[in-house]
MIDO-224725 format. One record per atom (N, C-alpha, C): residue number from 1; residue in one letter; atom name; x, y, z. Coordinates in steps of 0.2 Angstrom, whole numbers, plus 5000, padded with zeros to 4 digits. Layout:
<sites>
> i aa at c1 c2 c3
> NUM A CA X Y Z
...
</sites>
This chain:
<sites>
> i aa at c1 c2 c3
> 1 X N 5036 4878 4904
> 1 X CA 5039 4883 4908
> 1 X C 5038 4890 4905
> 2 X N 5035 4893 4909
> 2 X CA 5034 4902 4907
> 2 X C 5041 4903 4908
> 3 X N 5041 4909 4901
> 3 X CA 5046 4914 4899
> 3 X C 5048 4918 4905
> 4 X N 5054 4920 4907
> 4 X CA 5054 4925 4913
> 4 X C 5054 4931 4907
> 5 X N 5050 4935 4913
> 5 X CA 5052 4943 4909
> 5 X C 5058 4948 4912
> 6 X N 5060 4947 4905
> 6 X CA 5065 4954 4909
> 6 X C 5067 4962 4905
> 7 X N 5067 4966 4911
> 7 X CA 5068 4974 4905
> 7 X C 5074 4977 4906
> 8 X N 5077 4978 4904
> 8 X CA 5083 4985 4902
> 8 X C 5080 4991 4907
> 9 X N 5088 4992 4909
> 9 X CA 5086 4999 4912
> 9 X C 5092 5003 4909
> 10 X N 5092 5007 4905
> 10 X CA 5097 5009 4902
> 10 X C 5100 5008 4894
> 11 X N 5096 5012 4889
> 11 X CA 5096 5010 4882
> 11 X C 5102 5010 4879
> 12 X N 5107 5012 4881
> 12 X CA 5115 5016 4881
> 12 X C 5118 5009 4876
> 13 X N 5125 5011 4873
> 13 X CA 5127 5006 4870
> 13 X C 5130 5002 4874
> 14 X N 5132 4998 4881
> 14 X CA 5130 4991 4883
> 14 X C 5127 4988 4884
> 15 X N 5119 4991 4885
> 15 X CA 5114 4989 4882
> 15 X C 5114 4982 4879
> 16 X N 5118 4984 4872
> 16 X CA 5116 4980 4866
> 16 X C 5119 4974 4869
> 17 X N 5125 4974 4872
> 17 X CA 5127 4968 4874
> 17 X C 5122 4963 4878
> 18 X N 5118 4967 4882
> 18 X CA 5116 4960 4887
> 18 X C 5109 4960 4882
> 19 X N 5106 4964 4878
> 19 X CA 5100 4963 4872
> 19 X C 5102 4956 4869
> 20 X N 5106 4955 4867
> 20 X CA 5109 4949 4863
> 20 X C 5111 4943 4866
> 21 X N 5111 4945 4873
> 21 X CA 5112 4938 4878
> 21 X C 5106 4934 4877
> 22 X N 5102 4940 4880
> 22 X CA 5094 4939 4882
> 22 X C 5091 4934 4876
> 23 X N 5091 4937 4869
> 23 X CA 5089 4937 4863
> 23 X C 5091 4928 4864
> 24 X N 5097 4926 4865
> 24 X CA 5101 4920 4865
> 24 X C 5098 4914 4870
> 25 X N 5094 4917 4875
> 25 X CA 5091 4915 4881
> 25 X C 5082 4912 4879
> 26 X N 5082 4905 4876
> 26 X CA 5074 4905 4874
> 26 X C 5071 4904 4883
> 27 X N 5076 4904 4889
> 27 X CA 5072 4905 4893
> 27 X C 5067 4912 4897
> 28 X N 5070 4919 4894
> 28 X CA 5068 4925 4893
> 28 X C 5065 4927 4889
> 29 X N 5060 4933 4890
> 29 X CA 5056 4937 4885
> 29 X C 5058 4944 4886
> 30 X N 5063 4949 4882
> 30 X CA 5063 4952 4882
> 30 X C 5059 4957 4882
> 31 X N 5054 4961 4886
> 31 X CA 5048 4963 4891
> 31 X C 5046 4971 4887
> 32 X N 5053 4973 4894
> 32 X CA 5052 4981 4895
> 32 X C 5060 4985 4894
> 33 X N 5061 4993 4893
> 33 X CA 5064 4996 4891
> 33 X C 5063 5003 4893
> 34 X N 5068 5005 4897
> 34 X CA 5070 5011 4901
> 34 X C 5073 5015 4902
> 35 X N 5072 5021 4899
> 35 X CA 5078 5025 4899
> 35 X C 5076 5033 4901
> 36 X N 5078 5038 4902
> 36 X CA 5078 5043 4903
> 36 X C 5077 5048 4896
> 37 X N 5081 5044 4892
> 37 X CA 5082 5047 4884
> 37 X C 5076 5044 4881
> 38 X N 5072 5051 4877
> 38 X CA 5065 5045 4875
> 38 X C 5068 5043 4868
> 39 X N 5073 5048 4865
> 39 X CA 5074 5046 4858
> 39 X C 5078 5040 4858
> 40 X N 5082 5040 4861
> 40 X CA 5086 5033 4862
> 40 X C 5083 5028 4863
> 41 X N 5078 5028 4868
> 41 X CA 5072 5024 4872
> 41 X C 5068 5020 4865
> 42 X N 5067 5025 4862
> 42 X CA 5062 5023 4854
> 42 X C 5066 5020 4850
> 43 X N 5072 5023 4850
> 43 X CA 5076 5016 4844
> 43 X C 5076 5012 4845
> 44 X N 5080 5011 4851
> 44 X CA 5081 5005 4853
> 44 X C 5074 4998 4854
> 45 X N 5069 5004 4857
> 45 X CA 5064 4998 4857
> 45 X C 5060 4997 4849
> 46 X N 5062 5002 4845
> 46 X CA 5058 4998 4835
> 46 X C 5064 4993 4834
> 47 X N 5072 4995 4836
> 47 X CA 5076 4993 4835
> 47 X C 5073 4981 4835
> 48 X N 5071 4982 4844
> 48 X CA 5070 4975 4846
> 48 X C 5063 4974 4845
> 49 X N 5058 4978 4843
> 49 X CA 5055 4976 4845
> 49 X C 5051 4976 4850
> 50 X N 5052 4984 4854
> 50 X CA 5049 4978 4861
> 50 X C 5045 4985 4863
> 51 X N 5037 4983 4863
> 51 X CA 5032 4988 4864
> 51 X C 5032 4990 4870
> 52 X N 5033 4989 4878
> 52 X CA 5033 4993 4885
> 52 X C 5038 4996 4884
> 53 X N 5040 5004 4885
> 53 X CA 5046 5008 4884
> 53 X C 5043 5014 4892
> 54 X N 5050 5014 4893
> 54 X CA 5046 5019 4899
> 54 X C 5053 5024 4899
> 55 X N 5049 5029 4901
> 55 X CA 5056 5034 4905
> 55 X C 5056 5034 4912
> 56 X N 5052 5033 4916
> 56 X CA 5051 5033 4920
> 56 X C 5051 5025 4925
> 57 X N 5057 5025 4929
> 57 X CA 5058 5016 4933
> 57 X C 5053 5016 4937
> 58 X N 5050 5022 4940
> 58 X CA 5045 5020 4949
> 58 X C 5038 5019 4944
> 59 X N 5038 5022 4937
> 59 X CA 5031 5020 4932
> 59 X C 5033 5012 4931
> 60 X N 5038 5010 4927
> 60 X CA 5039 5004 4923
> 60 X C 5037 4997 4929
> 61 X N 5040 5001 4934
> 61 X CA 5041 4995 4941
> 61 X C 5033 4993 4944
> 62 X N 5032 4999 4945
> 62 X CA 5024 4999 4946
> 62 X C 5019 4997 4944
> 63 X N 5019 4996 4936
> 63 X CA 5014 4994 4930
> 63 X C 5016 4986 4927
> 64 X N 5024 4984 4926
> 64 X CA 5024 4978 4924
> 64 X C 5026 4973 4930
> 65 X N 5022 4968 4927
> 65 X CA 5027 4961 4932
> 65 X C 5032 4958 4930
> 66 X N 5036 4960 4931
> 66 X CA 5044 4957 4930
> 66 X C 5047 4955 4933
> 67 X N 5051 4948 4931
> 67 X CA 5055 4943 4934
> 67 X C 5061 4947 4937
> 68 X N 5064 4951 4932
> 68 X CA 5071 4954 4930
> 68 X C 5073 4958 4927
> 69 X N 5078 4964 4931
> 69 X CA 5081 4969 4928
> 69 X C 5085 4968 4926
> 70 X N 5088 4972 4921
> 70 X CA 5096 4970 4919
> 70 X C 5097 4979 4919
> 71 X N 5103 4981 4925
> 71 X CA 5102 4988 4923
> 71 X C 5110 4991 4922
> 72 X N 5110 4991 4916
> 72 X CA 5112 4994 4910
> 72 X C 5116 5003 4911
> 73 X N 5115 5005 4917
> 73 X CA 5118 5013 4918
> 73 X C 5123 5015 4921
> 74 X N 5125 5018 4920
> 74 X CA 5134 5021 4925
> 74 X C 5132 5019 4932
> 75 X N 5139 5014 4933
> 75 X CA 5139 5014 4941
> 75 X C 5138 5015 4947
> 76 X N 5137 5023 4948
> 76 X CA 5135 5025 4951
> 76 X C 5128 5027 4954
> 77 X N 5125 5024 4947
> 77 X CA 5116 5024 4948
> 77 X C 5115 5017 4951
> 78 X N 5117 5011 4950
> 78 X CA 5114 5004 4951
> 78 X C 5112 5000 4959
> 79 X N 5113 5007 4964
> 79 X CA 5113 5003 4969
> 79 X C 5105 5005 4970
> 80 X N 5101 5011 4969
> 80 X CA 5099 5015 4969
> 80 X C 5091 5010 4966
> 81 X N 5092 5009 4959
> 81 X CA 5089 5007 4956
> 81 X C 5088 4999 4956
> 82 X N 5093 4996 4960
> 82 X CA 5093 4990 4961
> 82 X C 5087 4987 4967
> 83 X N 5089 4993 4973
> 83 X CA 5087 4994 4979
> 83 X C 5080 4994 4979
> 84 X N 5075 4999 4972
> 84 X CA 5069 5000 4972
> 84 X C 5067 4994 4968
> 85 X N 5071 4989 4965
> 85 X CA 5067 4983 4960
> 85 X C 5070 4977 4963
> 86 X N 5072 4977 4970
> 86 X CA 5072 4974 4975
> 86 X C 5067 4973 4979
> 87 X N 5063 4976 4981
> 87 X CA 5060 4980 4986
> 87 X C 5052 4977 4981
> 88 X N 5051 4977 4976
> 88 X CA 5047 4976 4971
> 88 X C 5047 4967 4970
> 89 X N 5052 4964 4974
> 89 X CA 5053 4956 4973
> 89 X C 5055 4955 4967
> 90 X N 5058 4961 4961
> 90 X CA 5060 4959 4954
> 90 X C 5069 4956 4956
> 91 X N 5072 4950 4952
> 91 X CA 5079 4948 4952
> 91 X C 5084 4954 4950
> 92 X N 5088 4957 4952
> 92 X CA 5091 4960 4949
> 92 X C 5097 4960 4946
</sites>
């Protein structure tokens, strides 16, 4: 069975928490990575590892194929950004 892919949408410290779910999940591949912050965006992604990094979600959504979001941002952003990686057939 293929790895599902999935990206972060928000590189923030609870981030790391669901980083470490995934990492624990050998049914996922930690994909892509997204944030608005590029410096925080680049730690994070040498941190994991993980070479697709975007600042931009309508670039990220557009260009990868991904099973699943996990989005990682204040409250008040998630309906928003759910809604567009919905709309794309990604899980969110």
């Amino acid at each position: 069975m293929a790895k599902l892919k999935a990206a972060i949408i928000g590189t923030g410290g609870i981030s790391n928490e669901h980083i470490m779910a995934y990492q624990k999940n050998e049914n996922v591949e930690l994909y892509a990575f997204c944030d608005i912050n590029e410096a925080q965006l680049k730690a994070r992604g040498e941190e994991y590892n993980i070479k697709s990094l975007y600042t931009s979600l309508d670039e990220m959504l557009e260009k990868e194929e991904l099973d699943i979001v996990d989005i990682c941002l204040p409250t008040y952003l998630h309906a928003e950004v759910s809604i567009k990686a919905m709309e794309k057939g990604i899980n969110v």
